[in-house]
Backbone as CSV, one residue per row, in Angstrom:
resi,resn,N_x,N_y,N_z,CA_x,CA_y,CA_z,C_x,C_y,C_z
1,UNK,6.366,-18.188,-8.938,6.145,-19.384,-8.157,4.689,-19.432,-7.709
2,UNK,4.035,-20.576,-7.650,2.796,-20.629,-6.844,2.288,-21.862,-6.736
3,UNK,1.736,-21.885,-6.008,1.629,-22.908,-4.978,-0.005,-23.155,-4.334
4,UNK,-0.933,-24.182,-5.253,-2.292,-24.607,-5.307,-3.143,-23.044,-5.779
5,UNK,-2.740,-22.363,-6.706,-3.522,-21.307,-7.557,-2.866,-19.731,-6.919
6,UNK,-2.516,-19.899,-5.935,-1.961,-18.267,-4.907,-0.296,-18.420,-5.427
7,UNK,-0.001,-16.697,-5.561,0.802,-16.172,-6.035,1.914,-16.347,-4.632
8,UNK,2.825,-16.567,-4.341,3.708,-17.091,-3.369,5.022,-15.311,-3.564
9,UNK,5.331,-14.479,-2.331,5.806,-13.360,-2.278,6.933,-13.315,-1.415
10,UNK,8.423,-13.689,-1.974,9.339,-13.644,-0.817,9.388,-12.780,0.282
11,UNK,8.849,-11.359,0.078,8.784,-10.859,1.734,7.542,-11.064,2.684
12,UNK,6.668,-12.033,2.201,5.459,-12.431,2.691,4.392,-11.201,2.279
13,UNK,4.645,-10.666,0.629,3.100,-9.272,0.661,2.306,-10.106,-0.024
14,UNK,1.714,-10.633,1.137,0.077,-10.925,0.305,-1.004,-10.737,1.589
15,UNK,-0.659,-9.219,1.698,-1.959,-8.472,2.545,-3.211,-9.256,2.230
16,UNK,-3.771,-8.477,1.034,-5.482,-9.236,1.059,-5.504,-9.394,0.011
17,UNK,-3.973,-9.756,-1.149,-3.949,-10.363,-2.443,-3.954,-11.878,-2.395
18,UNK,-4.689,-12.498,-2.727,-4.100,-13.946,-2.907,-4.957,-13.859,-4.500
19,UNK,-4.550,-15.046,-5.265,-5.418,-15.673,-6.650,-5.973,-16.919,-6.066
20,UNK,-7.357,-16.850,-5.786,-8.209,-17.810,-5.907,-8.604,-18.274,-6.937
21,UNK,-8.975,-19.908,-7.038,-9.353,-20.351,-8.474,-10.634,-20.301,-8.857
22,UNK,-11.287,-20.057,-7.897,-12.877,-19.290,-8.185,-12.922,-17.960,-8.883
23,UNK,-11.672,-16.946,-8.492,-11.760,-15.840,-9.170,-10.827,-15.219,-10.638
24,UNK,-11.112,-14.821,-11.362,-10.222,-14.667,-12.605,-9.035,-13.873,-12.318
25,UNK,-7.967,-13.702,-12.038,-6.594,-13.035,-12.113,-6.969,-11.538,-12.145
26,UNK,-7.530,-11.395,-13.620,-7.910,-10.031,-13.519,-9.616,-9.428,-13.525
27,UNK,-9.957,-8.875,-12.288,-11.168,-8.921,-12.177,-11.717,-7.654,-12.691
28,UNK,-12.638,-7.811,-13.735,-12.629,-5.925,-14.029,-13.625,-5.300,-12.953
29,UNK,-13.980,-4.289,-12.958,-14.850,-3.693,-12.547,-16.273,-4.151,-12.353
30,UNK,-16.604,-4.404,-13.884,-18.112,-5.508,-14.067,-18.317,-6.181,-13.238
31,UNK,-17.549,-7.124,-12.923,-17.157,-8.465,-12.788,-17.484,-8.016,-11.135
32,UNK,-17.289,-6.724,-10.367,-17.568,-7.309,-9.193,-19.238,-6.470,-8.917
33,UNK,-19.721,-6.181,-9.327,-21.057,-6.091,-9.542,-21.661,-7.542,-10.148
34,UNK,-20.961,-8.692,-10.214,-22.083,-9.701,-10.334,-21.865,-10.407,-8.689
35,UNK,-22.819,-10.887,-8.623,-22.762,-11.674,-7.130,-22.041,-12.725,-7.012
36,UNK,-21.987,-13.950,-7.974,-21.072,-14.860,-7.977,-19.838,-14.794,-7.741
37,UNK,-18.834,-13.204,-8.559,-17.587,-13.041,-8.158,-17.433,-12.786,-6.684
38,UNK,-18.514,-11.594,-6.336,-18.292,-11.042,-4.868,-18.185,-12.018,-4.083
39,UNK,-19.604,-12.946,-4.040,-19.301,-13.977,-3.091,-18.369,-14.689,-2.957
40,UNK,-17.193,-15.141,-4.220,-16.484,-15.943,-4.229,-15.248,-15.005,-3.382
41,UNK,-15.257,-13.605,-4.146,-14.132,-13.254,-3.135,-14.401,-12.968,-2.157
42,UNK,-15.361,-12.573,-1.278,-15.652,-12.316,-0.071,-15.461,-13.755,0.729
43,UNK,-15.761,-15.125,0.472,-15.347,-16.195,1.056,-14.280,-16.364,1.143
44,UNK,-13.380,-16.026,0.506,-11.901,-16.606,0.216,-11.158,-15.409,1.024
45,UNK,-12.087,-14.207,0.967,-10.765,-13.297,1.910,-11.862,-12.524,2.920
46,UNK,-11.814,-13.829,4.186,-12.594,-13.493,5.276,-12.614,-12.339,6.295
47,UNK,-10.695,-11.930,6.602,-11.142,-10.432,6.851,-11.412,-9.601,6.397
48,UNK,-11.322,-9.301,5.018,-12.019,-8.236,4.101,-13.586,-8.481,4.395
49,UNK,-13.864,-9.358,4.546,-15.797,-9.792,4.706,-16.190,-8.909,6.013
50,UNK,-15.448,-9.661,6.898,-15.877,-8.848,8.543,-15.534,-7.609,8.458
51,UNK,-14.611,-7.002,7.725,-14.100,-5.349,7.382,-15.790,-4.935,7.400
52,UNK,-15.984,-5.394,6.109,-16.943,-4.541,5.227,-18.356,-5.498,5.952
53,UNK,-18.731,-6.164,7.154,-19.846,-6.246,7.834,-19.954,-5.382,8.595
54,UNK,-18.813,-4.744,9.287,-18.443,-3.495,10.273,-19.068,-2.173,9.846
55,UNK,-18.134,-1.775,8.073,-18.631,-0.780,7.559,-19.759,-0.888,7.066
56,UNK,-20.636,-1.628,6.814,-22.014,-1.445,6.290,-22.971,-1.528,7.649
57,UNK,-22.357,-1.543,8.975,-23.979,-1.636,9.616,-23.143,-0.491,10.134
58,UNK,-21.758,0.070,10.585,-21.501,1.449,11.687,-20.944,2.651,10.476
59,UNK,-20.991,2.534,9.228,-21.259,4.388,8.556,-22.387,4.669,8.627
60,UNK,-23.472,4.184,8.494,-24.635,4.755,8.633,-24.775,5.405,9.929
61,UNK,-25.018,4.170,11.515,-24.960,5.279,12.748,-23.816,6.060,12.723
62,UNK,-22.453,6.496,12.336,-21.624,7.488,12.361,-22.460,8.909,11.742
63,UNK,-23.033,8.184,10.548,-23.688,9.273,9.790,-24.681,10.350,10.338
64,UNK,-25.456,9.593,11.131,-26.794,9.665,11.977,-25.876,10.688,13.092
65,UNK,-25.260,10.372,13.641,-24.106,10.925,15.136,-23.609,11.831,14.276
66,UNK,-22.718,12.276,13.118,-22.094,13.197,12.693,-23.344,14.257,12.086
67,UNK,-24.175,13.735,11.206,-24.816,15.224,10.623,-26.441,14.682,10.583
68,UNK,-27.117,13.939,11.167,-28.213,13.719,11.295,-29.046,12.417,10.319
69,UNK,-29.836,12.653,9.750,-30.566,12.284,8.397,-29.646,11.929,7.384
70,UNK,-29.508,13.082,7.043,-28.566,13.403,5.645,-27.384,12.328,6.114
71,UNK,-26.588,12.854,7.134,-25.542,11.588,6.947,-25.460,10.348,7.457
72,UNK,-26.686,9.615,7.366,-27.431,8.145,7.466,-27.425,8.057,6.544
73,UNK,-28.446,9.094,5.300,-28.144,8.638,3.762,-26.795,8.417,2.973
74,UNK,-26.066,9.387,3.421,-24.162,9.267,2.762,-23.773,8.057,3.913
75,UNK,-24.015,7.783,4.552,-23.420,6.140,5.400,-23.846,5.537,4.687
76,UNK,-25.094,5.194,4.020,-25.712,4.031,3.411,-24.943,4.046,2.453
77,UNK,-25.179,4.997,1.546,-24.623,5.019,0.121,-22.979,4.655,0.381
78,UNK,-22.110,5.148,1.129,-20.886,4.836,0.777,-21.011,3.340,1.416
79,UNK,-21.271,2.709,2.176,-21.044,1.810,2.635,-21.408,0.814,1.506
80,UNK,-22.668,0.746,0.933,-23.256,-0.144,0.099,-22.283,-0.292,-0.986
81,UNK,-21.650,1.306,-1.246,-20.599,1.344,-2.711,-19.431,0.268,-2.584
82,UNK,-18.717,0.618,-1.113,-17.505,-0.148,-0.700,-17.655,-1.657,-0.457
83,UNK,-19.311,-1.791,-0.445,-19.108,-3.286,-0.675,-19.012,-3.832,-1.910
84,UNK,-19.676,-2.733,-2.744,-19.553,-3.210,-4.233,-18.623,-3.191,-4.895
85,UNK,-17.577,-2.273,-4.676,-16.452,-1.852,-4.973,-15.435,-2.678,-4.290
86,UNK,-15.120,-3.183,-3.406,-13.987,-3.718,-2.608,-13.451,-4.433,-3.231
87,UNK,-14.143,-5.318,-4.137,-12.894,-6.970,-4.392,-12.516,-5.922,-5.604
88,UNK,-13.115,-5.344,-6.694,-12.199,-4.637,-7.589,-10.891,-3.826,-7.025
89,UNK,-11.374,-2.807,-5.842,-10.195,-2.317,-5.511,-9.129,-3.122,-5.002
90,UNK,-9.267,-3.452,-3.808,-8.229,-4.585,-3.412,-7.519,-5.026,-4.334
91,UNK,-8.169,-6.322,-5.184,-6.958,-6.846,-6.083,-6.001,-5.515,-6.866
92,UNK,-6.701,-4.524,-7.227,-5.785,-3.876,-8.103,-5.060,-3.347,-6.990
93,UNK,-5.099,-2.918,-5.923,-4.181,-2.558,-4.770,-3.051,-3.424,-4.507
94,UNK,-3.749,-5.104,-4.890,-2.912,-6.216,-4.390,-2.031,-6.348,-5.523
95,UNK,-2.815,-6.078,-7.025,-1.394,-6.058,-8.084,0.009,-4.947,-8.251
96,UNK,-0.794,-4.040,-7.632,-0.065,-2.369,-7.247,1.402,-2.965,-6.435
97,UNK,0.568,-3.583,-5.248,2.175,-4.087,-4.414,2.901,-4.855,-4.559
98,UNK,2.162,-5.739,-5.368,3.100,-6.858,-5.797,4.244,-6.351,-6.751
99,UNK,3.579,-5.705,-7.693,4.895,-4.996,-8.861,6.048,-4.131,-8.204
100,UNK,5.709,-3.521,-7.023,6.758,-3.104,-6.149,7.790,-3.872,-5.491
């Protein structure tokens, strides 16, 4: 069933899955290393956006507070990854639950 492009879930699981028609069903990996996809999914799934505005400005000071220098550099780096990484993971998280 679905209903204007989003996948419709009788027990209501559509955590931070929906199908937007900006984004392709199946998004590979590539695909979220270009900016056009990210942006499109980052608009369409606004608390995932504010998630990952949180984690990219507070792992770094955690980093800084937990091990100095060094873990300002591992805040940056993971944070920057998880933004790059997020809309790939998610959806495949979001296809994961759905098949359940």
């Amino acid at each position: 069933m679905t209903e204007r492009g989003k996948k419709i879930y009788p027990s209501g699981l559509r955590l931070f899955y929906t199908i937007s028609m900006d984004l392709p069903p199946a998004l590979s990996l590539a695909d979220s290393f270009r900016s056009d996809r990210r942006k499109a999914f980052y608009e369409h799934h606004k608390g995932v956006a504010v998630a990952m505005i949180l984690i990219l400005f507070l792992f770094p000071l955690v980093g800084v507070f937990v091990k100095g220098l060094s873990g300002a550099v591992l805040g940056v780096i993971f944070s920057v990854s998880a933004y790059y990484l997020a809309p790939y993971a998610l959806l495949k998280l979001g296809e994961w639950f759905a098949k359940t």
